[in-house]
C-alpha atoms as an extended CHARMM CRD file, in Angstrom:
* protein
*
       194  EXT
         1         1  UNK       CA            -35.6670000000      177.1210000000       65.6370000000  PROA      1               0.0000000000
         2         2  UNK       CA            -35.5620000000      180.6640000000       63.6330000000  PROA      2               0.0000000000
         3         3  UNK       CA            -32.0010000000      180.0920000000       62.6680000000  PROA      3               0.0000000000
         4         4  UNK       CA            -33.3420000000      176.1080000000       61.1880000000  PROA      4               0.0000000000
         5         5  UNK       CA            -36.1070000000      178.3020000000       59.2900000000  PROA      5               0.0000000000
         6         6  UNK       CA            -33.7520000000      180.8630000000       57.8370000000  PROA      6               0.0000000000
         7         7  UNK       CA            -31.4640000000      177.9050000000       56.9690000000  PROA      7               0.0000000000
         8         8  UNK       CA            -33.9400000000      176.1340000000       55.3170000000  PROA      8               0.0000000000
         9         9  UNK       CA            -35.5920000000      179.2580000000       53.6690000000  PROA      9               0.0000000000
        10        10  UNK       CA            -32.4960000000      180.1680000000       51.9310000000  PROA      10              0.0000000000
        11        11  UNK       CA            -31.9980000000      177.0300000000       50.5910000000  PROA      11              0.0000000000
        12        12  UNK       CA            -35.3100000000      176.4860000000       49.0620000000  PROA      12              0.0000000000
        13        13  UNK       CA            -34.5060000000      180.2370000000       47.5280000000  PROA      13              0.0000000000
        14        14  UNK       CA            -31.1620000000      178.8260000000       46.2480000000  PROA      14              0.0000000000
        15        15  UNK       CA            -32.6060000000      175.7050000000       44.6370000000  PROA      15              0.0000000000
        16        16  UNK       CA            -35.3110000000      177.8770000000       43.1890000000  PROA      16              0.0000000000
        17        17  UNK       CA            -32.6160000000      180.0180000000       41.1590000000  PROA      17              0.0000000000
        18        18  UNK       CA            -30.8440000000      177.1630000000       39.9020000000  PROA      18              0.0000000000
        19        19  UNK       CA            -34.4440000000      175.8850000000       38.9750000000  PROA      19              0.0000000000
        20        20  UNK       CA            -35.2510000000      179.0080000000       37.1720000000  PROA      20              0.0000000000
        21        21  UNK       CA            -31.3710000000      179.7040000000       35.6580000000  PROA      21              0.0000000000
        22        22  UNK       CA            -32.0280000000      175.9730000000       34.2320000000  PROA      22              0.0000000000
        23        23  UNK       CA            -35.7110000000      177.1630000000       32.8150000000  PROA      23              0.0000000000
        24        24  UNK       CA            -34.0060000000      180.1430000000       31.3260000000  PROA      24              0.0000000000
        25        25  UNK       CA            -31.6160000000      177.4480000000       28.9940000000  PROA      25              0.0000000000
        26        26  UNK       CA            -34.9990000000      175.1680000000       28.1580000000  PROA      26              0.0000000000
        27        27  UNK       CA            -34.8600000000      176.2360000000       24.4830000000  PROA      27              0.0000000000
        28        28  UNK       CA            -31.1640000000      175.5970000000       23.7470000000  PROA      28              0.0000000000
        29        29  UNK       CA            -31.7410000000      172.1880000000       26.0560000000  PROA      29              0.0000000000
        30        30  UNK       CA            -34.1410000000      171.0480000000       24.0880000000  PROA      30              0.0000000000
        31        31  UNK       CA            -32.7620000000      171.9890000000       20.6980000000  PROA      31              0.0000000000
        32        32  UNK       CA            -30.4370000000      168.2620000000       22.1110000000  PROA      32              0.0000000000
        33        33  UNK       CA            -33.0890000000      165.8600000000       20.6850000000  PROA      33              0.0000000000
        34        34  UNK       CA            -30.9490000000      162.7020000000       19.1700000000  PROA      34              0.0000000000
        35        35  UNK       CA            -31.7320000000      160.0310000000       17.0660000000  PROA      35              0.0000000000
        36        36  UNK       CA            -30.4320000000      155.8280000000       17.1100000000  PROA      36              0.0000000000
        37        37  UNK       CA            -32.1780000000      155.4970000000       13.8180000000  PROA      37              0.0000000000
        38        38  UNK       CA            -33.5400000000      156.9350000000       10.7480000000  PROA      38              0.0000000000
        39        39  UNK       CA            -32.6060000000      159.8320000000        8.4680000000  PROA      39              0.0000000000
        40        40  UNK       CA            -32.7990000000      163.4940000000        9.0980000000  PROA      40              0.0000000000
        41        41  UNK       CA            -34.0580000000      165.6480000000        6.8200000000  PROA      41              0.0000000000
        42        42  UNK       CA            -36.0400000000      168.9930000000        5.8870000000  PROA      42              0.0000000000
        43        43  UNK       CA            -39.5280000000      167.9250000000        4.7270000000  PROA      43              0.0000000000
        44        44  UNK       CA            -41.9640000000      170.9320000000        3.4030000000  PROA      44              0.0000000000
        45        45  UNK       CA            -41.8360000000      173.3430000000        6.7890000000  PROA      45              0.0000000000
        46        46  UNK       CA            -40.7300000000      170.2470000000        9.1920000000  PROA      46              0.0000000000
        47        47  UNK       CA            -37.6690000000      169.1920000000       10.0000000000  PROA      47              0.0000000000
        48        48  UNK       CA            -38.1410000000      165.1450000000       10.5090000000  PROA      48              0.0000000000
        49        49  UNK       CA            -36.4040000000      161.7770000000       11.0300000000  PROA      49              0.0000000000
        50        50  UNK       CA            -37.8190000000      159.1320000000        9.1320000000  PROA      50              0.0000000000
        51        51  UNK       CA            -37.1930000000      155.1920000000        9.0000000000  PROA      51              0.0000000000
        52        52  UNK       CA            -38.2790000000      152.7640000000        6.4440000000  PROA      52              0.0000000000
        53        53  UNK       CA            -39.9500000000      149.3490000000        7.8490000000  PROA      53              0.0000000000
        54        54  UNK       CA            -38.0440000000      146.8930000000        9.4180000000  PROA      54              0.0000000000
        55        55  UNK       CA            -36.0500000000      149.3970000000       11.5070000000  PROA      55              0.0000000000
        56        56  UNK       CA            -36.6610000000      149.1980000000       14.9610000000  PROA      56              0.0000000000
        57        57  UNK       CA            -34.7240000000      152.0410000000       17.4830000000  PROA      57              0.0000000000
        58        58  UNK       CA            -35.3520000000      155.5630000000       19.0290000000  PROA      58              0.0000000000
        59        59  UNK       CA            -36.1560000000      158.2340000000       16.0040000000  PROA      59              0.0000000000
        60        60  UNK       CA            -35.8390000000      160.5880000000       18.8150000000  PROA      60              0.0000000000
        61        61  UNK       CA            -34.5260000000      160.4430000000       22.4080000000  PROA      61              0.0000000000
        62        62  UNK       CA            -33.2810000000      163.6360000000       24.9570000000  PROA      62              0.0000000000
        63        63  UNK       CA            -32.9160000000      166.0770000000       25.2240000000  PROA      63              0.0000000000
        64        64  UNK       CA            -31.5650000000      165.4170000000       28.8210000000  PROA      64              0.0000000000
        65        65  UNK       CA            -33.0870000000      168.3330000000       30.3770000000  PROA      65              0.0000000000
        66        66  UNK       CA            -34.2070000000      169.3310000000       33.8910000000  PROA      66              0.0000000000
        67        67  UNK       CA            -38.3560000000      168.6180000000       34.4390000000  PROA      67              0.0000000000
        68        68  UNK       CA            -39.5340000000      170.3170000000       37.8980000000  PROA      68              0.0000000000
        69        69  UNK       CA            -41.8040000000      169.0800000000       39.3090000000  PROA      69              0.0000000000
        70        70  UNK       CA            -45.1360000000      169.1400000000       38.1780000000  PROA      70              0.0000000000
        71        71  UNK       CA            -47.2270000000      168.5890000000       35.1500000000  PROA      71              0.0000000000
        72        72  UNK       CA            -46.4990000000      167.8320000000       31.8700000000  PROA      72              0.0000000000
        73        73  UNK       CA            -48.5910000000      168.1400000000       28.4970000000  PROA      73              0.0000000000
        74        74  UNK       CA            -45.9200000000      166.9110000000       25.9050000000  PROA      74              0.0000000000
        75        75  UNK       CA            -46.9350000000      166.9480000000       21.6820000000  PROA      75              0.0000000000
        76        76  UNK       CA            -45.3240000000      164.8520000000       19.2070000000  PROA      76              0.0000000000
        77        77  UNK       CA            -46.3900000000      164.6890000000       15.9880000000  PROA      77              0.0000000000
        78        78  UNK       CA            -45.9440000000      161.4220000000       13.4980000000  PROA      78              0.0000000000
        79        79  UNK       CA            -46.5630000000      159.7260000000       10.3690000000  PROA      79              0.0000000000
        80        80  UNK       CA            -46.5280000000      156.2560000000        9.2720000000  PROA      80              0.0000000000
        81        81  UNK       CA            -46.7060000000      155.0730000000        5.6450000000  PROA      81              0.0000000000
        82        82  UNK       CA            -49.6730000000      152.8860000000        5.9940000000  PROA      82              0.0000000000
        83        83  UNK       CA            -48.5430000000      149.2360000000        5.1450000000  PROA      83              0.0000000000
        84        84  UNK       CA            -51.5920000000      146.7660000000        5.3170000000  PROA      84              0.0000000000
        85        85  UNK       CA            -51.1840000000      145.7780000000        9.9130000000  PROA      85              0.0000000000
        86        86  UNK       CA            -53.6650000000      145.4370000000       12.2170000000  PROA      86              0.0000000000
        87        87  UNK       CA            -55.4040000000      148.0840000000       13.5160000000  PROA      87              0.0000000000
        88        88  UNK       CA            -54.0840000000      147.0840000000       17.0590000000  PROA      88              0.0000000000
        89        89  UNK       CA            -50.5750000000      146.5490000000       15.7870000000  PROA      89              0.0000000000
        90        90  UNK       CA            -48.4240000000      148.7320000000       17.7110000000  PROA      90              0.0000000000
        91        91  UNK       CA            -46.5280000000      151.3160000000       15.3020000000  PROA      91              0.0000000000
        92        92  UNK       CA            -44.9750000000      153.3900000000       17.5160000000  PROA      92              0.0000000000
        93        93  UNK       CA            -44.0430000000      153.8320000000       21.7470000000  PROA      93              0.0000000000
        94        94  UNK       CA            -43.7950000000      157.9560000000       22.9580000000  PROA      94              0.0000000000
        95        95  UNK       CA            -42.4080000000      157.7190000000       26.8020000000  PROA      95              0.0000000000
        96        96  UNK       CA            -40.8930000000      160.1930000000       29.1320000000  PROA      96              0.0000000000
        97        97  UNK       CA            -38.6020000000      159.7060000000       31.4090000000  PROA      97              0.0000000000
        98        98  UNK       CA            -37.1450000000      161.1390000000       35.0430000000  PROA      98              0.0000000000
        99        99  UNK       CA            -33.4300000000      159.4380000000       34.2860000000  PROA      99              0.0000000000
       100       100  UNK       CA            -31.7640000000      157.2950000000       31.8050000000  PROA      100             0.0000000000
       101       101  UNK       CA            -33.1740000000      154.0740000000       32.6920000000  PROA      101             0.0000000000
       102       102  UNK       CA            -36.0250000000      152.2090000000       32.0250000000  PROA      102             0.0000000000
       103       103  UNK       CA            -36.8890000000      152.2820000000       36.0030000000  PROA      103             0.0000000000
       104       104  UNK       CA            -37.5780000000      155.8270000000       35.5420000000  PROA      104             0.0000000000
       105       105  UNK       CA            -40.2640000000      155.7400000000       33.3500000000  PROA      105             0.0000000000
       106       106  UNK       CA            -42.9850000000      158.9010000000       34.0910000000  PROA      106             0.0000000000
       107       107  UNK       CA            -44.8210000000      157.4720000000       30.9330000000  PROA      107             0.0000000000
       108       108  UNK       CA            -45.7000000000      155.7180000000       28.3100000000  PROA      108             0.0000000000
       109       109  UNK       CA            -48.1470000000      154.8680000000       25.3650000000  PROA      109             0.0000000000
       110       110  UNK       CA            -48.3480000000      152.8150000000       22.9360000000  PROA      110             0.0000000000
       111       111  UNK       CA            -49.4730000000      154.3980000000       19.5750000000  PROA      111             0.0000000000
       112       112  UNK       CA            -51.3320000000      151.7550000000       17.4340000000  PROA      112             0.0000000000
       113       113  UNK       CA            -52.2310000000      151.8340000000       13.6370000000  PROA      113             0.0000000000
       114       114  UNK       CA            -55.5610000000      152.9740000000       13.9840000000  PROA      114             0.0000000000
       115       115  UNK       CA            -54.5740000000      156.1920000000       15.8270000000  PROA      115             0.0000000000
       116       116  UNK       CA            -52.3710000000      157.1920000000       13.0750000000  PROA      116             0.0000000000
       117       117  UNK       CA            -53.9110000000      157.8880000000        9.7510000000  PROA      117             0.0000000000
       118       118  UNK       CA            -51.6040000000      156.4720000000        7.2580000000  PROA      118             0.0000000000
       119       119  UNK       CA            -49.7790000000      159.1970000000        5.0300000000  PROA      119             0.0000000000
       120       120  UNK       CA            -50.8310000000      162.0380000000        7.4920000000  PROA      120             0.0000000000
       121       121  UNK       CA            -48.9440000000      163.8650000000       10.3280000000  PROA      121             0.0000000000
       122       122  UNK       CA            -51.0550000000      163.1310000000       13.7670000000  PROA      122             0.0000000000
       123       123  UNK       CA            -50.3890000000      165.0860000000       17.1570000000  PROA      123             0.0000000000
       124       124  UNK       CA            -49.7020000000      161.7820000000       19.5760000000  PROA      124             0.0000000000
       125       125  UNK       CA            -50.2460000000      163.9740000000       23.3560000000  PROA      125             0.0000000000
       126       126  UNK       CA            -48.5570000000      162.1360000000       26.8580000000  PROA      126             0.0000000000
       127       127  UNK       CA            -49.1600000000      163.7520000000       29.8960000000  PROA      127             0.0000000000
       128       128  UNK       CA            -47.2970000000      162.9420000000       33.2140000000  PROA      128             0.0000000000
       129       129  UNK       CA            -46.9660000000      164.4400000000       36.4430000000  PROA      129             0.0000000000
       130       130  UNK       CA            -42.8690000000      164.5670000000       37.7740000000  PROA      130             0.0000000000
       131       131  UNK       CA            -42.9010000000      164.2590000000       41.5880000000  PROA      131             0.0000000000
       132       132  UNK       CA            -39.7450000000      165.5730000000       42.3320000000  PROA      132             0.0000000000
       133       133  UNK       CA            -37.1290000000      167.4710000000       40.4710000000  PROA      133             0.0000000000
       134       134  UNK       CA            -35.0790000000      165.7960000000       37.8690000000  PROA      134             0.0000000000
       135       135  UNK       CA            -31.8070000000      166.3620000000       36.1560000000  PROA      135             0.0000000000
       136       136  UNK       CA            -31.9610000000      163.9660000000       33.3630000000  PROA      136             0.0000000000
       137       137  UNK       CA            -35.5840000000      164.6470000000       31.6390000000  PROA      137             0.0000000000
       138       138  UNK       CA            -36.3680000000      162.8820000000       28.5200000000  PROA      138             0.0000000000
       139       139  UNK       CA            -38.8710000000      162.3180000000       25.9500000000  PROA      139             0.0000000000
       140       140  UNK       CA            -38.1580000000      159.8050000000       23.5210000000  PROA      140             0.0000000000
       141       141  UNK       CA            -40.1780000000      158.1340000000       20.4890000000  PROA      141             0.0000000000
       142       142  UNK       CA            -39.8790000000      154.0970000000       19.5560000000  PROA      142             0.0000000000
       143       143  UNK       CA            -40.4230000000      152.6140000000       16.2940000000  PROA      143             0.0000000000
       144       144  UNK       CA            -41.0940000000      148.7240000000       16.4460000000  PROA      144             0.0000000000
       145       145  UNK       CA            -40.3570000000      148.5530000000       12.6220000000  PROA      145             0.0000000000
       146       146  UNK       CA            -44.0310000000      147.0540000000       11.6180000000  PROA      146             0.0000000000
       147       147  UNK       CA            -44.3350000000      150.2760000000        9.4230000000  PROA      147             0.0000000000
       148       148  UNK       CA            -42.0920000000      152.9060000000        8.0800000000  PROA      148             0.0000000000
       149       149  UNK       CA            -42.4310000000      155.9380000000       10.3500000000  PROA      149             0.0000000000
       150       150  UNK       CA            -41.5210000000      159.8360000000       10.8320000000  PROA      150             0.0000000000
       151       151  UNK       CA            -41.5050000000      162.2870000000       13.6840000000  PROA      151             0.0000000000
       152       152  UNK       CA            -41.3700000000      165.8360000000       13.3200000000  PROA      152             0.0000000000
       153       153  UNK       CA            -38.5830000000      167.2120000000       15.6220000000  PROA      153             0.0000000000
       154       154  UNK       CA            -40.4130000000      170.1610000000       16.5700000000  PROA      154             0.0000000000
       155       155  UNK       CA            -41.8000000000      168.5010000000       20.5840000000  PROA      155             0.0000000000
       156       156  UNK       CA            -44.1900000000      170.4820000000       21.9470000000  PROA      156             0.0000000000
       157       157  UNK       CA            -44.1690000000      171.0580000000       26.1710000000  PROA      157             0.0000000000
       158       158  UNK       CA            -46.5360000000      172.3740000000       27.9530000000  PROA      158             0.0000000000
       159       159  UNK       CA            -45.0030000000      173.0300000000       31.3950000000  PROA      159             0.0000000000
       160       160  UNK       CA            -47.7480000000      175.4980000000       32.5570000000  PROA      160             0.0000000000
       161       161  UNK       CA            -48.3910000000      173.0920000000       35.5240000000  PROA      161             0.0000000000
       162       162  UNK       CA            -45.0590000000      173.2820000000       36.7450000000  PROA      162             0.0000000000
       163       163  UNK       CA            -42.8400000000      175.5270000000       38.9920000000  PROA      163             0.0000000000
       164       164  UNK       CA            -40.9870000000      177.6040000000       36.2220000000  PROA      164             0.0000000000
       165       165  UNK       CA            -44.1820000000      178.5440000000       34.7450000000  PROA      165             0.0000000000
       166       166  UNK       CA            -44.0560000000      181.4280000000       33.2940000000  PROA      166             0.0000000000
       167       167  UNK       CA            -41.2560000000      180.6490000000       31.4830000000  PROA      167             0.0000000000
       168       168  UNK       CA            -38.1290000000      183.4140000000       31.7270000000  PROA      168             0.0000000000
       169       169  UNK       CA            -36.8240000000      182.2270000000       28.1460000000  PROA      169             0.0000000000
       170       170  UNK       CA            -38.2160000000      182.3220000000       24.9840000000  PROA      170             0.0000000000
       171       171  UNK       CA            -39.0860000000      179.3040000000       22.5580000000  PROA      171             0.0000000000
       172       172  UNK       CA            -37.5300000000      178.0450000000       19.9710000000  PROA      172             0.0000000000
       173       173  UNK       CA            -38.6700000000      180.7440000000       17.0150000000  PROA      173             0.0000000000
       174       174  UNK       CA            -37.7410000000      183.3280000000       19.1910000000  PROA      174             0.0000000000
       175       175  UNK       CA            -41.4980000000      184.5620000000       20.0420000000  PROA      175             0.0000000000
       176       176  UNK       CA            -42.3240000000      185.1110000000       23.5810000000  PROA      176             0.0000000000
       177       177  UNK       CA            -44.4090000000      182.2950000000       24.7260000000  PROA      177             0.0000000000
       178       178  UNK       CA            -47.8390000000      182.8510000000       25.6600000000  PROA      178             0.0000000000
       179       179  UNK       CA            -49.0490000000      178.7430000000       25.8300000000  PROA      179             0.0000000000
       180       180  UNK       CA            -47.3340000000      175.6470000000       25.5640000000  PROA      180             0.0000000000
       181       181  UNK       CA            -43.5010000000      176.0110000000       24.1240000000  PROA      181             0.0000000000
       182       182  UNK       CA            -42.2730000000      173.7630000000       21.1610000000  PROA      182             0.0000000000
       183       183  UNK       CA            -39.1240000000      173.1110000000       20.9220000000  PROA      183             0.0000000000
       184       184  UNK       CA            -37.0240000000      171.6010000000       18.4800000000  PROA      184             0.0000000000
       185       185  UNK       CA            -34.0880000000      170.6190000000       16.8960000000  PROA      185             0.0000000000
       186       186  UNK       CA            -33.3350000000      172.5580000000       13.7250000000  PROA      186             0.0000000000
       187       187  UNK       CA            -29.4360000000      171.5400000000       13.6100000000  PROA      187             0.0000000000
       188       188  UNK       CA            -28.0040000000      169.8220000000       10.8110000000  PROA      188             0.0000000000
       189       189  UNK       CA            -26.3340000000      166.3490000000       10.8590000000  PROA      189             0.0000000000
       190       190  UNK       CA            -23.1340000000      167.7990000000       10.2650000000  PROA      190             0.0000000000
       191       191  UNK       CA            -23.4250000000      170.2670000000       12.8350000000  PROA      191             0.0000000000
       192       192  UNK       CA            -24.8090000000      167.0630000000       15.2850000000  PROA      192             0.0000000000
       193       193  UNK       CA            -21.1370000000      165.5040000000       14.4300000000  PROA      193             0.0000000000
       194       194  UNK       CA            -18.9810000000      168.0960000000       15.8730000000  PROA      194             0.0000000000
């Protein structure tokens, strides 16, 4: 029974360092976010990808990255132009998910027009709780194509309720992180192609 324990012990210490070598790569993971749609471009201090109405398709989808588990607190901030819809139209759809299918999902919300202001960035928050450990990790943002629409590429997580927390890496600016990290993707398209 000792020699079961010791077994078992060491591998729970094992998976733990590949947990926390993964946590250690979270910035560079996350600097993966990809876009089916829209145009990327520099925008005042944001880097963004925008889409004009009638396009419907992720603005921003990965970054394929390992979520322990826990909970998550995830930001993502957008802007829509403001075209005259409903004020229960949906505008945009922020999930997450455990894999790359649909089946995964973790969650989801649907972000109508009268939760964002038209003309002004708006911090759209999803929380969800990962049971176990997963390889594939995404967060991903859905336009419709009722209104033109931008997301800024900078994602906040807030992993705090996880096992990795505190975080051995730094974020994204290079600042040691003392809250929730945001991470982002600050590569160009022509950097994206190779």
């Amino acid at each position: 029974m000792n020699c079961n324990k010791a077994i078992y012990f060491s591998n729970v210490q094992r998976l733990a360092a590949v947990i926390l070598r993964y946590a250690s790569l979270r910035p560079e993971r996350c600097a993966r976010f990809l876009s089916q749609v829209g145009e990327r471009r520099d925008e005042a201090d944001r880097r963004i990808v925008a889409v004009p109405v009638g396009t419907t398709g992720y603005l921003l989808y990965g970054p394929y990255m390992p979520f322990a588990a826990g909970r998550y607190d995830v930001r993502f901030t957008l802007r829509r132009d403001g075209l005259s819809v409903g004020a229960d139209e949906v505008v945009a759809v922020i999930d997450a998910l455990a894999g790359g299918s649909p089946e995964t999902s973790l969650a989801r919300r649907e972000l109508r027009a009268s939760e964002l202001v038209p003309g002004r960035w708006t911090a759209c928050n999803l929380r969800f709780d990962v049971p176990a450990l997963s390889w594939m990790g995404q967060l991903r943002v859905y336009t419709p194509g009722v209104d033109a629409l931008a997301v800024d590429t900078a994602v906040a997580i807030d992993d705090r309720g996880t096992a990795v927390w505190p975080p051995l890496a730094l974020d994204a600016r290079a600042r040691p992180l003392t809250s929730a990290r945001t991470v982002e993707n600050r590569s160009s398209p022509e950097e994206e192609a190779q």
